[in-house]
C-alpha positions in Angstrom: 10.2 14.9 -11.0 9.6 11.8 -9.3 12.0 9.9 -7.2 12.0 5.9 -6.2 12.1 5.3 -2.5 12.8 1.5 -2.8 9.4 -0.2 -1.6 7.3 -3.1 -1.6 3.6 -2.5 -0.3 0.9 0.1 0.3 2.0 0.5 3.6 5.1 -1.7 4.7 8.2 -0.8 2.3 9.1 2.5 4.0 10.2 1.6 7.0 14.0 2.3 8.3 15.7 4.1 11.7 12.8 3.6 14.4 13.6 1.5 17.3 10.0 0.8 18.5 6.8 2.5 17.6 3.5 1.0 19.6 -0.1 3.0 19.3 -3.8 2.8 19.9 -6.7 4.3 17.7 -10.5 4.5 18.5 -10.8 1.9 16.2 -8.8 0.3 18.3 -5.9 -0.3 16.0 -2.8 -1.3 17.3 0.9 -1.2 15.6 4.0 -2.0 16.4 6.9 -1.2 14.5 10.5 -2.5 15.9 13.7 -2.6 14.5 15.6 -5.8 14.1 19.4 -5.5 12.0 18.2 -4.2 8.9 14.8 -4.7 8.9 11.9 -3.8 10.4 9.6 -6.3 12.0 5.7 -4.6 11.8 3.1 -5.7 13.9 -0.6 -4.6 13.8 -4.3 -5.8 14.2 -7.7 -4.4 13.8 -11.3 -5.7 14.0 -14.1 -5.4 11.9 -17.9 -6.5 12.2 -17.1 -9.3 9.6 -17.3 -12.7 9.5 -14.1 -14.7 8.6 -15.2 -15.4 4.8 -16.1 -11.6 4.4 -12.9 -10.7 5.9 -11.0 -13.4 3.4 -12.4 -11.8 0.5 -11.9 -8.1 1.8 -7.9 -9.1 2.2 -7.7 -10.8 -1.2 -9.6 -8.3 -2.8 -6.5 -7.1 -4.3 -7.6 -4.5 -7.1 -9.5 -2.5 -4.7 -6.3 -1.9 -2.5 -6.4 0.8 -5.1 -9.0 2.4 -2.9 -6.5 2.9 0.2 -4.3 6.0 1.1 -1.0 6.3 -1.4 -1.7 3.1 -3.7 -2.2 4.1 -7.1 -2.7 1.2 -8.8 -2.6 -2.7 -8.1 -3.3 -5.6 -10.6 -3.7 -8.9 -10.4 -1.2 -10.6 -13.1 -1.4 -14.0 -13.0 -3.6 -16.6 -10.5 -2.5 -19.9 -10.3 -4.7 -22.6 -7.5 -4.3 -20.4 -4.1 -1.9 -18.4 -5.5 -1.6 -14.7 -7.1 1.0 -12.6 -8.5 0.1 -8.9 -7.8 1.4 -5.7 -8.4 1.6 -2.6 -6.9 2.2 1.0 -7.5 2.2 3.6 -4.4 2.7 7.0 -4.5 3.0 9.3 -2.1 4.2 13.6 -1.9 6.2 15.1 0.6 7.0 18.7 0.7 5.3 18.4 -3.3 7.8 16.0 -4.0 6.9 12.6 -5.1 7.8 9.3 -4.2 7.2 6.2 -5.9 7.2 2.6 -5.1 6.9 0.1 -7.4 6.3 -4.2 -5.9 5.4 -7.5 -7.3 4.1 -9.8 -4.7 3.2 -14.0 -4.6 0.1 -13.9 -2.2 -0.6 -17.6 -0.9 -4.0 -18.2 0.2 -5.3 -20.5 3.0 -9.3 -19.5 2.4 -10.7 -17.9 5.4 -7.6 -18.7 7.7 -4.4 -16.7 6.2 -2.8 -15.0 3.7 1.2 -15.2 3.1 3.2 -13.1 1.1 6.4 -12.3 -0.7 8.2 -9.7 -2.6 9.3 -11.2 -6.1 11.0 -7.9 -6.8 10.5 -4.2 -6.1 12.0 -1.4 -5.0 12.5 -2.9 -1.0 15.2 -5.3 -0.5 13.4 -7.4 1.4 9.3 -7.9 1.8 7.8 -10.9 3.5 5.0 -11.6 6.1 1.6 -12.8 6.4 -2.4 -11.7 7.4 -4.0 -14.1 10.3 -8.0 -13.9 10.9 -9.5 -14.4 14.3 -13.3 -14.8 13.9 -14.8 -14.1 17.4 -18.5 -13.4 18.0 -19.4 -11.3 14.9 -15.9 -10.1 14.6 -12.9 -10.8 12.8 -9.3 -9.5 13.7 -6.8 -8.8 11.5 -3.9 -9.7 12.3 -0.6 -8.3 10.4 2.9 -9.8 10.6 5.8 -8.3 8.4 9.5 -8.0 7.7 11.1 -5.4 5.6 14.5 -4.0 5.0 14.3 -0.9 2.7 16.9 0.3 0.5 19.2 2.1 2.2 19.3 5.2 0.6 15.8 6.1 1.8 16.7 9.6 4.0 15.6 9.4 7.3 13.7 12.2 7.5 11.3 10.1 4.8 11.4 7.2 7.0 10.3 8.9 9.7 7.2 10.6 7.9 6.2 7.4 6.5 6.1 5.7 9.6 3.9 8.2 11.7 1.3 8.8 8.9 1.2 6.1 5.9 1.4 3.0 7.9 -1.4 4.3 10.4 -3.2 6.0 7.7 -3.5 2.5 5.7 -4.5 0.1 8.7 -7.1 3.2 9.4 -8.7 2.7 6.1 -8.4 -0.5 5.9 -10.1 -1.2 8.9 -13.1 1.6 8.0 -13.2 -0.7 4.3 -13.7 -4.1 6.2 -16.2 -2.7 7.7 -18.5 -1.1 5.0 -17.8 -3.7 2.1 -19.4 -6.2 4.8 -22.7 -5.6 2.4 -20.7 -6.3 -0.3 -18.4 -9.4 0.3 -21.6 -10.9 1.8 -23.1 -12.3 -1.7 -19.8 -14.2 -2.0 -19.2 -15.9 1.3 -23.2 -17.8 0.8 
């Protein structure tokens, strides 16, 4: 049996009933989640021994995001000059129960500088927010900013497990992929 949360990313769509969540990690990631009405307003950055090309095409790689906690599948379905349509399938279990999100994005692409996005439609009724890079001295931060208001019907006790461990779990993995693809986004940034 599988049951649809209402979400719109990997890691953003499940967010509803927290005030204000703010954390460090030894990688030192740092998140902020905060409510605001009926969405949620997520903050978090990250850095990685990248350069700002390397860290373009590790956010725009958009297939692999298949490779990161909870998303089982994302395609690119149409491209069109600096922007793609992509969408996404997450899945996640709790108590052996599973969830499932399903998203289609419009990703707008400023090469090397940012990365907007939007929910076209999904299971969230709202999705919207953007990816800033900071190169600095052999390092690029990420930067994350995002809005989402879930569906309402997500129970709270779901909210709350997705908040503590998916969100973190993601920018975690993220920021340990940015990291060791260096090697590999290096051909296409020469």
């Amino acid at each position: 049996m599988k049951i649809a949360l209402g979400s719109a990313v990997f890691f953003l769509s499940l967010i509803s009933g927290v005030l204000a969540q703010e954390t460090a990690t030894p990688i030192d990631l740092r998140l902020l989640v905060a409510r605001n009405g009926d969405r949620f307003q997520i903050n978090a950055s990250y850095e990685a021994p990248i350069n700002a090309c390397e860290a373009f095409a590790f956010i725009t790689d958009y297939e692999g995001a298949k490779y990161l906690p909870g998303i089982v599948d994302s395609k690119v379905v149409s491209r069109s000059g600096n922007k793609a349509r992509v969408t996404r399938l997450l899945e996640e279990r709790i108590l052996f129960i599973p969830f499932e999100m399903r998203s289609e994005l419009e990703y707008t692409e400023v090469p090397n500088k940012t990365l907007h996005f939007e929910q076209l439609s999904g299971d969230t009724k709202y999705y919207k927010g953007s990816w800033r890079l900071i190169p600095d001295k052999g390092f690029t931060t990420f930067v994350y900013d995002g809005q989402v208001e879930p569906n309402s019907l997500i129970p709270s006790v779901v909210i709350e497990y997705f908040i503590k461990n998916i969100l973190r779990r993601q920018f975690e993995a993220m920021a340990e992929m940015a990291s060791q693809r260096k090697s590999l986004t290096r051909l296409s940034c020469k």
